[in-house]
N, C-alpha and C positions, 0 to 999 in steps of 0.2 A: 741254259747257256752252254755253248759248244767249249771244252777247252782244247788246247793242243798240250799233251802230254809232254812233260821235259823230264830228260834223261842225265841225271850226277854225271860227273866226269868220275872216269876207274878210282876207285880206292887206292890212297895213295900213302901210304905211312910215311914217306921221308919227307913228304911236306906236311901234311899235317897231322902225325903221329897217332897214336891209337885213341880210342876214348877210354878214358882212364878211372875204375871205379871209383866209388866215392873213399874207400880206405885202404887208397893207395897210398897216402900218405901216413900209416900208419895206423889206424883208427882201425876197431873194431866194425866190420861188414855188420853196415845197418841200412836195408835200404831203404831209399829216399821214398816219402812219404806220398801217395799221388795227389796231384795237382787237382784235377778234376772228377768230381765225386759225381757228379748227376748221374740219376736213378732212371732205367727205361722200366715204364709200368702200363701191365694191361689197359688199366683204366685211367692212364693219363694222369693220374694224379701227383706226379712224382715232376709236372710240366712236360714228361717228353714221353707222350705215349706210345705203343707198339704201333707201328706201321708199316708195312711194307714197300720198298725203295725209298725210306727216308734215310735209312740210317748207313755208313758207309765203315768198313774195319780195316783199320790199318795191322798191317802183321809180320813177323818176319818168320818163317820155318824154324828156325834154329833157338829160337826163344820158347820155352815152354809153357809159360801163359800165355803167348798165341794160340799156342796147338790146343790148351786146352777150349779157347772160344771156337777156334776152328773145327773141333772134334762135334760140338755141340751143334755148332750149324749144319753139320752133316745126318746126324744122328735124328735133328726136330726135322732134317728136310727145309731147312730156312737161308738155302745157299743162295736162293734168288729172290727173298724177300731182303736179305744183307747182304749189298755186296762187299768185295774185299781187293783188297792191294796189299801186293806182297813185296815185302822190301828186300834186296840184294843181302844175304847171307853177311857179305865182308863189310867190317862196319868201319872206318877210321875216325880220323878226330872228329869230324865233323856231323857225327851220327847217324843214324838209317837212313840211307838212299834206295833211290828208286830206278833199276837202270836194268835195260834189258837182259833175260837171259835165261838158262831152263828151270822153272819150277819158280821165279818171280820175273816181275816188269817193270813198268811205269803204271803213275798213278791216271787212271783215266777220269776220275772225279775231278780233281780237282788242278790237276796236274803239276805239283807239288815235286819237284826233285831231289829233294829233303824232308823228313819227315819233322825237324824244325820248324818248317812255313807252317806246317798246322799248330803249332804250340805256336806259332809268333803270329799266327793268324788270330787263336783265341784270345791270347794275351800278350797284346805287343811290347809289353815287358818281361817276356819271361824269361827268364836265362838258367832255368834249374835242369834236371834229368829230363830224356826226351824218351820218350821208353814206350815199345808196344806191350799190348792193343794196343789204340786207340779207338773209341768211337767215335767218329764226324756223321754230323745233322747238319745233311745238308738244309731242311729250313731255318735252319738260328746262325749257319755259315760255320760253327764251331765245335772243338772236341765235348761232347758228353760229359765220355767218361775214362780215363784209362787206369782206374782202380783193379788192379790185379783180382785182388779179395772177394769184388763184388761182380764184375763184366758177365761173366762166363753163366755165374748162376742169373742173372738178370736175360741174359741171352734165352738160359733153359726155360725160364718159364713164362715172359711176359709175351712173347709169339703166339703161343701155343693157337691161336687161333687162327693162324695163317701156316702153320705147320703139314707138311705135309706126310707127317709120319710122328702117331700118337705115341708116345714115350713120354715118363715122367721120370726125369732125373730126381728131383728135388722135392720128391713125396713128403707131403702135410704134415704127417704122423711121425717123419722123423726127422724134422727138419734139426731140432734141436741138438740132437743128439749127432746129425751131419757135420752141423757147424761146429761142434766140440772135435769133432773127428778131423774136420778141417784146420782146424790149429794143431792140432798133434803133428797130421801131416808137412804140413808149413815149416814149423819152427823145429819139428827133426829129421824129417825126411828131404823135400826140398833143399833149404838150404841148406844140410846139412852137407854136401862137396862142398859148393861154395867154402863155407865156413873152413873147412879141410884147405881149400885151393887156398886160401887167403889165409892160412892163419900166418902169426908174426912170427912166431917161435914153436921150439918144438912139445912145450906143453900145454900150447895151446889147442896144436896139432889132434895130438895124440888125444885129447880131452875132447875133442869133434868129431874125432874118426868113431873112438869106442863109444859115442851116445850113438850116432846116426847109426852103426852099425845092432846098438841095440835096436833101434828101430825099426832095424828091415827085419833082426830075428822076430821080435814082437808081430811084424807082418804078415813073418812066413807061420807064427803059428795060428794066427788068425783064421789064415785061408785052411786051415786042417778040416774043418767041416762046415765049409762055403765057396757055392762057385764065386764069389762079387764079396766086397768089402762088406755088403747088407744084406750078406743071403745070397737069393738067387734072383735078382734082378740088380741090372745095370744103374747104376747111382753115379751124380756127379764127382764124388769122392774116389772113383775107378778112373776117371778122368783125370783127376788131380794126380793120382799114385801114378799111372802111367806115362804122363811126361817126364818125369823122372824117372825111371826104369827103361825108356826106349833110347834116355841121355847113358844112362850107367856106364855101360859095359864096353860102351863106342869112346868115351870121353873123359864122364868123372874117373874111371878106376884108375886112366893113366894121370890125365891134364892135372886132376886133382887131389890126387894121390889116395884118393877116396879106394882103398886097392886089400882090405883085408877078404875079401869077398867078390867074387863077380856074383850078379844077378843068375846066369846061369849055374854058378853052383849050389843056389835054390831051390829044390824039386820043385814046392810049392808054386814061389816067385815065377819060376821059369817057364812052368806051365801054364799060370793067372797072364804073363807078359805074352805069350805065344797065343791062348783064344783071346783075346783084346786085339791083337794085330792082326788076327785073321779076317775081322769085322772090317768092310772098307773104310768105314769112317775112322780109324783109328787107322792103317795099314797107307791109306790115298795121303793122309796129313804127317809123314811122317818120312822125312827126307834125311838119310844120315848122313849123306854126302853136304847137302847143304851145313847142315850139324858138325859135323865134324870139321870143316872149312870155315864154321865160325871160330870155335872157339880155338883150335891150334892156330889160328891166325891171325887172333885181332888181340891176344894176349898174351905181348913180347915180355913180361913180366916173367910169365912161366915157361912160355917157349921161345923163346930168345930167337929161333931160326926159323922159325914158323914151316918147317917141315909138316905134313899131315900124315901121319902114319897109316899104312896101308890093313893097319888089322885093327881091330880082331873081325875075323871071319862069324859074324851072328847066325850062322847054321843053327847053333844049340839053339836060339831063340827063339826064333822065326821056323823052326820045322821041328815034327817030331825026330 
């Protein structure tokens, strides 16, 4: 079935204000839990097996578990067995839209001018967080999956047979010891701006800054004798660390005061961040303009004027 793609009216804050996280109200930043869990599996058994043009990713640039599914579809070569729609950087109250312009569009699946209509599609009750990914199948009409925790790795390994470039992120032998590496990552690296940006007071502040900040020295000694978090091959856990690190230095040090440290004053960091972006799949997916236009602007809480600062200059980053 043909659709005609529809295009949001401009982001508008003075009508309907920004979207407001869940501990705005004062509550300790916990995020909201995902809605939709279903598993895509080689062998189908999960109900929604790997197939090529069944499955459709909703995403926005400036979201870092976008980038980490989008990193993955470049890397297996899976950019045309999933396709994808990329929602407009500026988000207002009324959550990701879809509307023309450089580096995203409209939805051509489904033609969706909100990315609400797919959550009110799946479940015409739903009135909780609306949040990318998303994945839509298109044979059941409805979202997957938009489990942050799970998408990415699910994406790495249940294609592989329709991949057009043999890469194992999510090797057998260490899966276990991945996924413990993936909560470390998470709960102090990740969130750890957030936490920063949001905290209530100042020692709450100060008690986020100096973990997250251990966490990046614990990183930078890691890499003292390894090119990759697991040696010398590329893991989904480099995927993970890297949208956070290509956020850093652009965003959190100022928006979130996440600021004792730049990434480039790393040696280590700096140069694990600089060959990861040299690789197109990392480097094509990875938009600072859109990035930085999100977040000085859709979060008047912190930037009140919504001004986007014109620096820092990522020379140090991005070049020897």
């Amino acid at each position: 079935m043909t659709v005609s793609p529809r295009a949001a009216s401009p982001a508008d804050f003075d009508e309907f204000g920004p979207y407001l996280p869940k501990n705005r109200a004062g509550e300790v930043l916990q995020r909201t839990d995902p809605a939709f869990r279903g598993r895509i599996t080689a062998d189908g058994s999960s109900g929604y097996p790997a197939e090529p043009g069944r499955y459709h990713l909703y995403v926005a640039a400036p979201c870092p578990f976008s980038q980490r599914s989008t990193i993955v579809l470049h890397l297996k070569g899976l950019r045309d067995a999933v396709t994808i729609s990329v929602a407009d950087p500026l988000r207002d109250g009324r959550g990701w839209a879809f509307r023309e312009g450089q580096g995203h569009g409209l939805d051509e699946v489904n033609g969706f001018a909100f990315l609400s209509e797919a959550y009110q599609a799946t479940d015409p009750d739903y009135d909780s967080h609306v949040s990318v990914p998303a994945l839509w199948d298109r044979v059941t009409g409805r979202i997957v999956c938009n489990d942050y925790r799970t998408l990415s790795t699910d994406l790495a390994t249940a294609f592989d047979k329709f991949a057009t470039n043999e890469i194992d992120l999510y090797p057998e032998e260490s899966r276990a010891e991945i996924d413990e590496f993936h909560e470390f990552l998470f709960t102090r690296v990740h969130d750890g701006p957030y936490r920063c940006g949001f905290a209530r007071n100042q020692a709450e502040y100060e008690r986020e800054v100096s973990r997250l900040f251990e966490a990046l020295d614990q990183l930078e000694e890691r890499l003292a004798d390894r090119r990759y978090l697991f040696g010398d091959r590329l893991t989904e856990p480099d995927i993970r660390f890297y949208v956070t690190l290509a956020r850093f230095d652009a965003v959190y040090f100022t928006h979130f005061k996440a600021n004792l440290r730049r990434i480039a004053d790393y040696p280590r960091l700096r140069v694990y961040f600089r060959d990861l972006y040299r690789m197109p799949a990392f480097r094509e997916t990875t938009d600072f303009g859109q990035i930085k236009n999100h977040y000085f602007r859709t979060h008047p809480w912190l930037n009140p004027t919504g001004i986007v600062p014109a620096g820092p200059l990522l020379d140090s980053l991005v070049n020897d």
